[in-house]
N, C-alpha and C positions, 0 to 999 in steps of 0.2 A: 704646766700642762695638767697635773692634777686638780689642780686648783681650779683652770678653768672651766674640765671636764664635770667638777665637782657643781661650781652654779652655773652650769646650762642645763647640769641634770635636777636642782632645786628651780630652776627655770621650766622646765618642760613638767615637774612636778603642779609647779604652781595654775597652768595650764590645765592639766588633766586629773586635780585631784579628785575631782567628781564624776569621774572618766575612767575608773581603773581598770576598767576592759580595755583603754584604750595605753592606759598606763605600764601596765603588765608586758604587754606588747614591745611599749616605745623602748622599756628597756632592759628588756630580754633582747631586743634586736642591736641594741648598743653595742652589744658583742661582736655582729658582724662589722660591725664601722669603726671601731678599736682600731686595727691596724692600721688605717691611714690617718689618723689622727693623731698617731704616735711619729708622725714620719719625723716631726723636730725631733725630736729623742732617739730617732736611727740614725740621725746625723752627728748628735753629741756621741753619742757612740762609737760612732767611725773616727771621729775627730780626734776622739781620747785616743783608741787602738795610735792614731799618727801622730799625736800630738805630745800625749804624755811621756813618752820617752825622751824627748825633746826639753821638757819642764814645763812649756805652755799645756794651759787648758782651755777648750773652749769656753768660749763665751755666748751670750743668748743672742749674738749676731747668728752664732752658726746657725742656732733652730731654726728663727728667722727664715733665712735665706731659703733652708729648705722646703720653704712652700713657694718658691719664688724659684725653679729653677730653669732654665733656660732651654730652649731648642724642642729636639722633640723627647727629650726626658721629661720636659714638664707636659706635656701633651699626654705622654705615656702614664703618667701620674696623675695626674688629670681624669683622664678613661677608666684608669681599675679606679680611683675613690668615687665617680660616678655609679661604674658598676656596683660598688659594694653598698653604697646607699641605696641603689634602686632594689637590691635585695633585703636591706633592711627596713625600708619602705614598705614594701612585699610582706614581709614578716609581721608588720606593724598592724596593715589590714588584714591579715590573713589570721591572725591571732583574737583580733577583733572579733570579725567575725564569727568565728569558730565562738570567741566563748557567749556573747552574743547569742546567737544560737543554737546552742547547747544547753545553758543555764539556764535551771528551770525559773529564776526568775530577773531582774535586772541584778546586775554588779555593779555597785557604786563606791563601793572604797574596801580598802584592805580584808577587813571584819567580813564580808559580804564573798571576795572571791577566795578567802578560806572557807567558808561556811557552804558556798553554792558549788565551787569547784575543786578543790584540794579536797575538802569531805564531802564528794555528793553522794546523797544517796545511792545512785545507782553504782557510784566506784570508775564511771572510766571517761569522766569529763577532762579530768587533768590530765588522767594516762596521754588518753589521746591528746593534750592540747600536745605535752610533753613530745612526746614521736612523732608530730605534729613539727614542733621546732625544732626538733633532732633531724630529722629527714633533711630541713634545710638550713640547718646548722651544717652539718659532715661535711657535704662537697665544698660551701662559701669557706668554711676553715681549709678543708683539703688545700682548695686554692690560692688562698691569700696569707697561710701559716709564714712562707720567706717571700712570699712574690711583693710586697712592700721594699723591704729591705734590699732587696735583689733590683729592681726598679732606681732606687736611689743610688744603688753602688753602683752599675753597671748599664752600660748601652745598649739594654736587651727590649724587646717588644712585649708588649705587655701576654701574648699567648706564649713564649717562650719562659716568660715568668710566672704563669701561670701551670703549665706543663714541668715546672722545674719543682714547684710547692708539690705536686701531684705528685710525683717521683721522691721528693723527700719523706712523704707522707705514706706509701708504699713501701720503700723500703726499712721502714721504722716506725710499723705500724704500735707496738706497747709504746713505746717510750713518747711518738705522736698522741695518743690517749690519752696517758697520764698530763701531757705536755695542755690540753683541751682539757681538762678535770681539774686544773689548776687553776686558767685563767677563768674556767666559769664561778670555781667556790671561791676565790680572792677577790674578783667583779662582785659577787655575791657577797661576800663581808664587806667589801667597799659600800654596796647600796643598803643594807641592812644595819648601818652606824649613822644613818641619817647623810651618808653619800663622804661624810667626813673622810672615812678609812682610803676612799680615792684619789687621796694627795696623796700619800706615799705609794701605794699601791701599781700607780699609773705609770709611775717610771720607772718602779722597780721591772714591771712586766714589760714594760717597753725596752727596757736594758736587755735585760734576759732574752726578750724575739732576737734580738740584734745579735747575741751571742749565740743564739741557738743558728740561727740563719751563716753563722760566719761554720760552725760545727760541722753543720750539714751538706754545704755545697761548698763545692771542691775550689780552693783559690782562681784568678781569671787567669793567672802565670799558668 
């Protein structure tokens, strides 16, 4: 999963490296689409919690599968990783645009949007891009922090899933924070190692939602 996370993101690099207004963007927004991309790795997860006591361990049949699941689970799965892309989508031009128009002159690769936005002269190009992606970072995270997880364990509707991340998220607002400040500065050494630090990175944070997700909301017994 890291691995392949890793060259689609040297993939989408290779695309837009003369684009980094557009790049900036594409993945900063990665963050919001994270969670359902991890959905094999919510399954090894589960698998182990049932399997491991047993002495079997899963196998890469199990990730497998679970992009492939049946009825209206996969429907339901299906619907929120739509929504989450069409938000990270949203994010991608909205980013765009913003620095785009903002920058007092073109951004064409790294060098350019430290120089025109991280240090503008004026001081509040990045602020704003920043609170800018914060605004619609908060709620896409508020929503999707266990509603993955919860979707793949249980025969819930994706707004029940979503209203359940919401209430998790409320009720453990520090610890929800710190939880959000991790997977941005980890995703962020991951891309700053030349995307490398992503292999391990990817599962380790996809183990951990899975464990946080089991924490948080109360067994279906």
């Amino acid at each position: 999963h890291g691995l392949t996370l890793a060259l689609f993101g040297l993939f989408v690099f290779s695309l837009l490296h003369d684009r980094f207004w557009a790049l900036a963007g594409a993945f900063s927004g990665f963050m919001l689409v994270a969670p359902v991309l991890a959905t094999g790795l919510y399954a090894v997860s589960r698998a182990l919690e049932q399997e491991a006591p047993h002495g079997a361990l899963p196998t890469m049949r199990v990730a497998i599968a679970a992009w492939w699941p049946r009825g209206a689970q996969a429907h339901r799965l299906m619907r929120f990783g739509a929504l989450l892309a069409l938000a990270g989508t949203g994010w991608v031009l909205t980013s765009a645009a913003f620095v785009t128009g903002f920058a007092p002159r073109a951004v064409d690769n790294p060098l350019d949007f430290v120089r025109l936005v991280v240090l503008a002269e004026h001081g509040w190009v990045f602020e704003g891009w920043v609170l800018l992606g914060g605004a619609l970072a908060a709620p896409v995270f508020a929503s999707s922090v266990v509603a993955i997880p919860l979707l793949l364990d249980r025969p819930v509707r994706v707004l029940e899933a979503v209203l359940t991340s919401w209430r998790v998220v409320l009720a453990n607002p520090l610890p929800m924070a710190l939880w959000a400040f991790l997977v941005m500065a980890l995703t962020a050494v991951g891309i700053a190692t030349v995307l490398v630090g992503l292999v391990p990175i990817v599962p380790w944070l996809a183990h951990a939602s899975w464990h946080a997700y089991r924490d948080a909301v109360a067994p279906a017994d």
